[in-house]
ZADO-1210 file (C-alpha; in nm, 4 decimals, padded with zeros to 6 digits):
<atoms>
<atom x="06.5713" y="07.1172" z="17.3352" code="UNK" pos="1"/>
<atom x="06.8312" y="07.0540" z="17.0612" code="UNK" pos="2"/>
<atom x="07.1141" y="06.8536" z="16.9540" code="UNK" pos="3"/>
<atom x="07.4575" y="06.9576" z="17.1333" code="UNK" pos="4"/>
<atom x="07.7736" y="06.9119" z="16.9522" code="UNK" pos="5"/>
<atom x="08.0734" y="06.9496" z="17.2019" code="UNK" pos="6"/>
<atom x="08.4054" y="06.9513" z="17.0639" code="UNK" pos="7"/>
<atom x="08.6903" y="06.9586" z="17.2361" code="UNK" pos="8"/>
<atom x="09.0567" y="07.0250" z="17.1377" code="UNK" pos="9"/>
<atom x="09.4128" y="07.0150" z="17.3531" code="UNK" pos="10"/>
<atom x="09.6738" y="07.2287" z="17.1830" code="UNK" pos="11"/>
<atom x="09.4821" y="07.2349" z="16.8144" code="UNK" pos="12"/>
<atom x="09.4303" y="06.8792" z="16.8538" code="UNK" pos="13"/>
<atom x="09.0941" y="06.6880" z="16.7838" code="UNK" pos="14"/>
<atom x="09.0016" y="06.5067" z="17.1314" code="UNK" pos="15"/>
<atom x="08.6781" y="06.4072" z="17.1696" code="UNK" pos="16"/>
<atom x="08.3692" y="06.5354" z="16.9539" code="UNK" pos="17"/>
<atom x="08.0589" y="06.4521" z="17.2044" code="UNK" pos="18"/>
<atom x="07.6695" y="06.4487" z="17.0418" code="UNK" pos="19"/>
<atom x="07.3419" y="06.4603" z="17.2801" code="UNK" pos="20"/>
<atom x="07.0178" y="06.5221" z="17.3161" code="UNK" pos="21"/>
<atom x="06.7570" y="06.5535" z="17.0009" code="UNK" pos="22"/>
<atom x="06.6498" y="06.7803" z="16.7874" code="UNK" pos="23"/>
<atom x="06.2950" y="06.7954" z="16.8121" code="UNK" pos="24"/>
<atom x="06.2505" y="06.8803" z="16.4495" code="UNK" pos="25"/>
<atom x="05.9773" y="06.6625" z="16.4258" code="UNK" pos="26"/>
<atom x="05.8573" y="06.3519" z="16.5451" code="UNK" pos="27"/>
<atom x="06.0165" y="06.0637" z="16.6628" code="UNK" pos="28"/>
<atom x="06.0871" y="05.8574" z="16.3870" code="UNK" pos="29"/>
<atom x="06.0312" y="06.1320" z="16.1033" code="UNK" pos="30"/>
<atom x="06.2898" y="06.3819" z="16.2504" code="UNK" pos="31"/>
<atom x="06.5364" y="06.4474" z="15.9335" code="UNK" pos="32"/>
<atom x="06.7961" y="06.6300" z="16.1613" code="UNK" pos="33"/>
<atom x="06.8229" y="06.3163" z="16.3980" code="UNK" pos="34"/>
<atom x="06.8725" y="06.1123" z="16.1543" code="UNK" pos="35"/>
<atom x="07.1017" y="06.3308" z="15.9648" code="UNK" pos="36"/>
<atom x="07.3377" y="06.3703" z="16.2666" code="UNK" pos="37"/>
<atom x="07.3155" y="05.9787" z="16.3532" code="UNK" pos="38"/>
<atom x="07.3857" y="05.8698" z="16.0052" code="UNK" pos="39"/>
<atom x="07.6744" y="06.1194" z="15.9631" code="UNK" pos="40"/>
<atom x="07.8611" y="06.0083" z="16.2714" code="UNK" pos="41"/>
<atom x="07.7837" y="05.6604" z="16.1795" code="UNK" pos="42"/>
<atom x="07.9065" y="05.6654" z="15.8210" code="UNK" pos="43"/>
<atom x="08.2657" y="05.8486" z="15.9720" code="UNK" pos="44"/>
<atom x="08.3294" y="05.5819" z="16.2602" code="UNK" pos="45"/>
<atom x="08.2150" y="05.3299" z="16.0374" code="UNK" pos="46"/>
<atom x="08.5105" y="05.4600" z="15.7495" code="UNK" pos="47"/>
<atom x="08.7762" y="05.5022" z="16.0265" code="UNK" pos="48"/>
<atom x="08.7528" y="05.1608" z="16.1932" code="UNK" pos="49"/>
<atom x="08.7465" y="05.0012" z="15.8585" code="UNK" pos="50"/>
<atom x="09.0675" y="05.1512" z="15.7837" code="UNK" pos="51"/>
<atom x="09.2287" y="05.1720" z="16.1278" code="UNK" pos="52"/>
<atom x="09.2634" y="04.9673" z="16.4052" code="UNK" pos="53"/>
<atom x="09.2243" y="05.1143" z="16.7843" code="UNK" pos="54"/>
<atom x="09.2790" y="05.5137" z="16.6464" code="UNK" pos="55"/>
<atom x="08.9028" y="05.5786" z="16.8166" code="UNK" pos="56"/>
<atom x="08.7313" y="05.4998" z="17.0956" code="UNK" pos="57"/>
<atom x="08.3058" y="05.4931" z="17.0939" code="UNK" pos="58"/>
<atom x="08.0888" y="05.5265" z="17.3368" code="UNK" pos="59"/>
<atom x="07.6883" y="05.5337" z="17.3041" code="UNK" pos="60"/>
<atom x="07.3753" y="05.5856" z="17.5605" code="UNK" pos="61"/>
<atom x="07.0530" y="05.6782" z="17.5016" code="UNK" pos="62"/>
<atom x="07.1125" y="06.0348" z="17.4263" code="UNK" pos="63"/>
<atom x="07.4580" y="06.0522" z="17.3968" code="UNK" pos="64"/>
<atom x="07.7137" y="05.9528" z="17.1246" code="UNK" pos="65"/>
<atom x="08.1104" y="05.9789" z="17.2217" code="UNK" pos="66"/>
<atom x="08.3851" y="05.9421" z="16.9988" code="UNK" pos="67"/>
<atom x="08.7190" y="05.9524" z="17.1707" code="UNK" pos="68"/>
<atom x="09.0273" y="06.0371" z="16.9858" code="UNK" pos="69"/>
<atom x="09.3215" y="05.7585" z="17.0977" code="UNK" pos="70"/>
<atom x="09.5550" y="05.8096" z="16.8125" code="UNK" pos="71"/>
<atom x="09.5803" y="06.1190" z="16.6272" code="UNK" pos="72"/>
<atom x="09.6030" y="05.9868" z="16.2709" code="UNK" pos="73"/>
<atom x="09.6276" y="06.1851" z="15.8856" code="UNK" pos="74"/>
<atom x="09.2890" y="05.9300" z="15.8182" code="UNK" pos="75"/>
<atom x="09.0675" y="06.0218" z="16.1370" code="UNK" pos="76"/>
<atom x="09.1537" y="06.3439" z="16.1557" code="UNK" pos="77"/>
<atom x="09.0346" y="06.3858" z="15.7779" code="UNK" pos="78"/>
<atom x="08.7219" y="06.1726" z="15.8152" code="UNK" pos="79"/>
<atom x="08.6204" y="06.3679" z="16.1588" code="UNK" pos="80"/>
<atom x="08.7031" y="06.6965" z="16.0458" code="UNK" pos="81"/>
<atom x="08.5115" y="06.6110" z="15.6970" code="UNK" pos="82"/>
<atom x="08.2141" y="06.5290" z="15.9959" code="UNK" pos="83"/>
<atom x="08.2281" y="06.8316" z="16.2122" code="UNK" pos="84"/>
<atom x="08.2126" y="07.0060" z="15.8145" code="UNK" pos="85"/>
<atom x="07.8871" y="06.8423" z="15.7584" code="UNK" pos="86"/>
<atom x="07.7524" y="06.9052" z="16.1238" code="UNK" pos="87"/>
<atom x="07.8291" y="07.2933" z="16.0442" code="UNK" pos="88"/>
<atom x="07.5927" y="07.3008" z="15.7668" code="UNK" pos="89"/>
<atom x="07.3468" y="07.1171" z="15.9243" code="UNK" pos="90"/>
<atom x="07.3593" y="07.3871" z="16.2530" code="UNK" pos="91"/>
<atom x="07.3518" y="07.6518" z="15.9635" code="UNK" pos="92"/>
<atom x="07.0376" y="07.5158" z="15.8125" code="UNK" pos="93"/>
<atom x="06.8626" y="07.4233" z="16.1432" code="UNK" pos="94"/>
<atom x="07.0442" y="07.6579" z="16.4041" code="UNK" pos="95"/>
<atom x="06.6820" y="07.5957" z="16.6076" code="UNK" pos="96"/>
<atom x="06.7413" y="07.2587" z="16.6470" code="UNK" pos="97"/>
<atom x="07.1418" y="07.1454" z="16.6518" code="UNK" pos="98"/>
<atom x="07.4263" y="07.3653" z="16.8406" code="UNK" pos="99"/>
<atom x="07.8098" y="07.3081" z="16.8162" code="UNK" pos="100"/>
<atom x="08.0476" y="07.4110" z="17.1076" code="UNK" pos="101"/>
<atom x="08.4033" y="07.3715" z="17.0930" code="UNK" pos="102"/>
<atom x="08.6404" y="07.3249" z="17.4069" code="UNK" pos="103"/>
<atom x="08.9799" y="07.4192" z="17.3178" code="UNK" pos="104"/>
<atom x="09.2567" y="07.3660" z="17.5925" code="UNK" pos="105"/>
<atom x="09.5968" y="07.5765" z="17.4874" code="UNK" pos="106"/>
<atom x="09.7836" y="07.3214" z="17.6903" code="UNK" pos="107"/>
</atoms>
């Protein structure tokens, strides 16, 4: 088991970026790459809807975390490229325990 990272694009545009599962790094609780992941996308939807209005769209379960691109905008796309950056060298440092995808539609 690991952390998923799905990202998908339409046309070289940023649609969705979807995070499940866990990371089994460690324990409940104590598991850095967890909290890592959770505090990164935390910290960039907290940023964008404190400086935009209705540009995202979040959606949260137990072992799921959706963000949902409404408006394409010069400050999301920053902030949640600047995340999917971070996630990167997370996967890179703990390949065993986080995986990005991407999804990219041509049209």
């Amino acid at each position: 088991k690991m952390i998923k990272v799905l990202i998908t694009e339409k046309k070289g545009v940023l649609e969705s970026i979807l995070i499940e599962g866990h990371a089994n790094y460690d324990i409940y609780g104590k598991d850095i790459v967890c909290a890592s992941v959770s505090a990164l996308a935390l910290c960039t939807i907290n940023n964008i809807s404190a400086l935009e209005d209705n540009t995202i769209k979040i959606t949260m379960n137990d072992n799921e975390f959706k963000i949902d691109v409404i408006k394409e905008t010069k400050i999301n796309t920053m902030l949640l490229n600047n995340m999917i950056k971070s996630l990167s060298q997370l996967e890179e440092k703990y390949s065993k325990n986080i995986k990005i995808l991407y999804r990219r539609e041509l049209w």
